[in-house]
C-alpha atoms as one frame of an Amber mdcrd trajectory, in Angstrom:
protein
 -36.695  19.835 -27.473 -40.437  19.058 -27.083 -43.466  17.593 -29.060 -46.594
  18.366 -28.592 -48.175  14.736 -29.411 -47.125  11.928 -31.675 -45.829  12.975
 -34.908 -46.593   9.298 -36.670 -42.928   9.373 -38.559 -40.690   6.460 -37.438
 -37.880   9.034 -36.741 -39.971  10.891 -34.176 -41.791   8.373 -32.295 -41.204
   6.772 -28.432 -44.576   4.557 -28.730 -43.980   4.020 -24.663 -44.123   6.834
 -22.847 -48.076   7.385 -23.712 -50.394   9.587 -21.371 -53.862   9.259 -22.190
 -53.853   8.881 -26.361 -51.277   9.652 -28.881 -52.481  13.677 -29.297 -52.154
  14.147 -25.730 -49.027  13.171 -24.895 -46.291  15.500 -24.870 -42.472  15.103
 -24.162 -39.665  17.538 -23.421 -36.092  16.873 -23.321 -33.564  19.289 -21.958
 -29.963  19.639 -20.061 -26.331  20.797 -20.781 -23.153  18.617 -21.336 -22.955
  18.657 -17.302 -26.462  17.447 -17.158 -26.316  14.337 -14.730 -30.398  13.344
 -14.048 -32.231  12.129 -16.832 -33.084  15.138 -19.521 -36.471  13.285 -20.538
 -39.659  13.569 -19.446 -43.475  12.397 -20.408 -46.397  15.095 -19.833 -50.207
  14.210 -19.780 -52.965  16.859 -20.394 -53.691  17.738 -17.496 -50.016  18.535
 -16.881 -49.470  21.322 -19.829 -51.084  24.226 -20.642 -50.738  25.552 -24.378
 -52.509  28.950 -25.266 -54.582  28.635 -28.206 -52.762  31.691 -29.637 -48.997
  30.553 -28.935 -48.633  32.773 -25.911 -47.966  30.358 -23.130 -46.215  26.450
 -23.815 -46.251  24.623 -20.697 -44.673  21.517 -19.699 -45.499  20.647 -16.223
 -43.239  22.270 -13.179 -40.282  21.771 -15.734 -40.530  23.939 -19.057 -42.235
  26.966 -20.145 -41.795  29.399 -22.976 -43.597  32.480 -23.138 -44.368  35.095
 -25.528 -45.125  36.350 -28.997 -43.241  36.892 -31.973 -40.403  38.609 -32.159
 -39.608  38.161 -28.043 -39.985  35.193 -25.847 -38.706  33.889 -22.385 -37.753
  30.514 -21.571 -38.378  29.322 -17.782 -36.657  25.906 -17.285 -35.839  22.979
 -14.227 -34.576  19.895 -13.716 -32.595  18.608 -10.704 -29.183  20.757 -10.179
 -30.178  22.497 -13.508 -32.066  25.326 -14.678 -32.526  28.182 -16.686 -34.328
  31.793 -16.995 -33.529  33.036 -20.766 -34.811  36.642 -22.753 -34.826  35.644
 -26.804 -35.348  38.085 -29.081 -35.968  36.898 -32.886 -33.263  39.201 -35.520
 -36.375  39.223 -37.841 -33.885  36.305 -40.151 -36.458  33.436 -40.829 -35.634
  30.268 -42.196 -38.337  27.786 -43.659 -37.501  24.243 -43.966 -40.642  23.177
 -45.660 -43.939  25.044 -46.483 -46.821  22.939 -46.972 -50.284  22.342 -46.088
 -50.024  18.821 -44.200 -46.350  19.813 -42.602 -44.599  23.793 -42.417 -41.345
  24.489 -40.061 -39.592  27.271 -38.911 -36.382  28.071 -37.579 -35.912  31.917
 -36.205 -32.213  33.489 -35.552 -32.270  34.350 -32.234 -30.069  36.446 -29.489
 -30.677  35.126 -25.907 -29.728  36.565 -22.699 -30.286  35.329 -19.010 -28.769
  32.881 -16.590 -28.288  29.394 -15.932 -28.135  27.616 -12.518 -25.969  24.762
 -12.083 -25.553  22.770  -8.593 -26.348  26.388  -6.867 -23.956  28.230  -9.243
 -25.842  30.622 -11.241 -24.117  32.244 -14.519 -25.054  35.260 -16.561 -25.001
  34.154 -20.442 -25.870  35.736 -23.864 -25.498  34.770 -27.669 -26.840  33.789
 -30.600 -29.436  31.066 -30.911 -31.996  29.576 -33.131 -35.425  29.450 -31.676
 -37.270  26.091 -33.941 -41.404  25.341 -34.579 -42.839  22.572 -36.706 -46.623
  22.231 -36.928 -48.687  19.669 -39.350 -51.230  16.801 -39.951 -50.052  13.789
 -38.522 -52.344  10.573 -38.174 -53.107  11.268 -34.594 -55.688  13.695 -35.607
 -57.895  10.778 -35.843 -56.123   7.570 -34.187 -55.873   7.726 -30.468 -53.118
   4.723 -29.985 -49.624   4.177 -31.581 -49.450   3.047 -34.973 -47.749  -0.031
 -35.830 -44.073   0.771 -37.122 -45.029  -0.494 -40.433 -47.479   1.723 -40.620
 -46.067   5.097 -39.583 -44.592   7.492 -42.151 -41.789   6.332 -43.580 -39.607
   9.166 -42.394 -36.559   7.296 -40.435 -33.560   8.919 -40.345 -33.256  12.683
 -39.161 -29.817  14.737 -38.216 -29.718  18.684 -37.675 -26.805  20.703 -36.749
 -26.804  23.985 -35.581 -23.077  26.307 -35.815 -22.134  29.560 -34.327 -19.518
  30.926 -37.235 -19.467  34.192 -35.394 -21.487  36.263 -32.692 -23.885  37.341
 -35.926 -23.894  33.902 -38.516 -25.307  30.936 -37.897 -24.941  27.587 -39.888
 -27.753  25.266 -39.806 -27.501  21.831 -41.330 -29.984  18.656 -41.941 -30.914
  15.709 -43.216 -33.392  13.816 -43.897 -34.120  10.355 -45.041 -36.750   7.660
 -45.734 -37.352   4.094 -46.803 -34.170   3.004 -45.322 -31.449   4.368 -47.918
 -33.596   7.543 -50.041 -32.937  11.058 -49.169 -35.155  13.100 -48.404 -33.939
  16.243 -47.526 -30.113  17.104 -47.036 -28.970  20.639 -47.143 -27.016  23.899
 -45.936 -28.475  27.390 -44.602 -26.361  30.435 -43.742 -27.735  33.437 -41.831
 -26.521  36.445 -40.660 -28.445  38.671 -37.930 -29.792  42.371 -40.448 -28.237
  40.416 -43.766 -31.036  37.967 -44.517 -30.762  33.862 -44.884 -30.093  31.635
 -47.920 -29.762  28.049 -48.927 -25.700  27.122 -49.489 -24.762  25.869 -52.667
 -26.483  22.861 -55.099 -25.485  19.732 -52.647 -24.602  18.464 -49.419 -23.466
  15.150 -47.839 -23.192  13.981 -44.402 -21.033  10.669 -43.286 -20.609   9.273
 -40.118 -17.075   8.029 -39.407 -16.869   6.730 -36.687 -20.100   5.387 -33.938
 -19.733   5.609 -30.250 -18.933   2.128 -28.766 -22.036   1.399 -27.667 -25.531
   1.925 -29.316 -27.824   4.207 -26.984 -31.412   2.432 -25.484 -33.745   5.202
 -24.615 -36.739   4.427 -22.855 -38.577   2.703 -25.744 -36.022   0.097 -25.298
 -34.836   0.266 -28.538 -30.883   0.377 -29.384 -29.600   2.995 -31.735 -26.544
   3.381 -32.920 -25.293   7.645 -32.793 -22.012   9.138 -34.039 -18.891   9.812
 -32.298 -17.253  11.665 -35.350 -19.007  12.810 -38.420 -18.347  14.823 -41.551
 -20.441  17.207 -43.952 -19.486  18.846 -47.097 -21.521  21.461 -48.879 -21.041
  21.917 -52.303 -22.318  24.479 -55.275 -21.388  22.481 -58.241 -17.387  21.395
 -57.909 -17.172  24.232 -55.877 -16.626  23.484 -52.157 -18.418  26.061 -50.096
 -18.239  23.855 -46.657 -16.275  20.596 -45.261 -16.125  20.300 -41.413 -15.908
  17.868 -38.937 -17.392  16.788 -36.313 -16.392  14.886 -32.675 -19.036  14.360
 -30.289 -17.534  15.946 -26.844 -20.451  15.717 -24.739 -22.999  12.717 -23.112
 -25.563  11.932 -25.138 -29.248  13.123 -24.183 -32.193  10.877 -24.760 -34.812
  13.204 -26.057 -37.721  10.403 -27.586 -37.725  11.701 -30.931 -33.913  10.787
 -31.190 -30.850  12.110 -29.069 -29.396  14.969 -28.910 -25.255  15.724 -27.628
 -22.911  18.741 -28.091 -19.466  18.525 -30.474 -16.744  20.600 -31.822 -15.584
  20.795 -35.238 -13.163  22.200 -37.505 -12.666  22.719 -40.900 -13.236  25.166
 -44.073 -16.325  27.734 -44.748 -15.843  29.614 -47.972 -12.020  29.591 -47.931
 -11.254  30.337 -44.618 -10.016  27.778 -41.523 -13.383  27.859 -38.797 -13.218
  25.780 -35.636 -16.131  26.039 -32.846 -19.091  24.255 -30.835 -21.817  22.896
 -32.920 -25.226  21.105 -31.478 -26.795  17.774 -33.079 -29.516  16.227 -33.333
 -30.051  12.198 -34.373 -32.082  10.181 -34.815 -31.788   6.314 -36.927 -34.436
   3.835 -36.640 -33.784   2.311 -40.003 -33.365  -1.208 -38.485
């Protein structure tokens, strides 16, 4: 995960690991469940180099995606960890939200390539999603932090992404604001030559259980994540989707929230499905 300066929403925002001002400051967070240095970094401007037409997104010695639509490669490092990936987009395009201050993206995508772990290099392929979210934030014109009571009210964010099989792919989010109002919460199914569409007329996600202890990333602020969790997608009374969810991996710190691994079980559309899922969460409601 990486953001290409501050994004002003309280969901979003580490207000300590600054380089320069808010717009030039960049972060990138990535590992696997095995990953044992820390997953986060901070990147000044003189340490990334971003193409003005999309080309080239570099993040220091440590991440770099290449490429134009439909393929890209993915170059990554961290200590004992990296990883050297093809992605090729399906041409299945999801859009979140389509606006003029805020528009995001989120591509099916089949990856192939290796990852190195501890000297152990394995050869690895699937099916993906490959994410991008551009907009006005308040950064265009402030250079420092905002005070929390002034960012954008935006402070609770989850997204799940689900392998059903090697060709569908589940994606699930929420969204809230002021505390307790919803702002977004809802279902997408796509399948690789069949097209994407938004699942039923409502969804609801419940945490039901927290992990022990609340997570402090490097802002030094606790947060409380899930351990187990539950959604349920409905069109109507009809239930399309009920799963759930147990964390079975560490938890990444990745500034704009954390980010962890989980399996889950339950029922899609009438039949039993059971796999690995990937999270992200963020709550900074208190």
């Amino acid at each position: 995960m990486t953001l290409i300066g501050y994004s002003g929403f309280r969901a979003w925002d580490d207000d300590s690991v600054l380089q320069g001002t808010a717009r030039q400051t960049a972060t990138v967070c990535h590992g696997t469940a095995a990953t044992t240095d820390d997953p986060f970094s901070a990147h000044g401007e003189d340490d990334c180099e971003f193409a003005a037409d999309g080309s080239l997104l570099c993040f220091g010695d440590c991440f770099r995606i290449s490429g134009l639509y439909p393929s890209y490669r993915v170059v990554s490092g961290r200590p004992g960890f990296g990883a050297d990936l093809e992605l090729t987009a399906t041409g299945e395009i999801t859009w979140f939200t389509k606006s003029p201050l805020y528009s995001h993206i989120s591509l099916l995508t089949r990856y192939r390539g290796s990852i190195t772990h501890e000297g152990t290099r394995t050869e690895v392929s699937g099916l993906c999603t490959y994410e991008y979210g551009a907009g006005f934030a308040p950064y265009m014109i402030a250079k420092r932090p905002l005070p929390k009571r002034l960012k954008l009210p935006i402070d609770y964010f989850t997204y799940h992404v689900l392998n059903l099989d090697a060709d569908t792919q589940l994606l699930l989010v929420g969204l809230g604001a002021f505390r307790q109002q919803p702002a977004l919460i809802s279902g997408y199914l796509r399948t690789a030559g069949q097209g994407v569409r938004r699942l039923g007329t409502s969804a609801r996600f419940e945490v039901l259980e927290s992990q022990p202890e609340a997570l402090v990333g490097h802002d030094g602020e606790a947060m409380a994540v899930p351990s187990r969790f539950r959604w349920i997608v409905r069109d109507g009374s009809m239930t399309l989707a009920r799963l759930e969810g147990t964390v079975d991996t560490q938890w990444l710190y990745a500034g704009m929230g954390n980010i962890a691994g989980y399996r889950y079980e339950g029922e899609f559309q009438g039949r039993d499905i059971a796999g690995q899922g990937y999270l992200e969460y963020s709550d900074r409601r208190r």
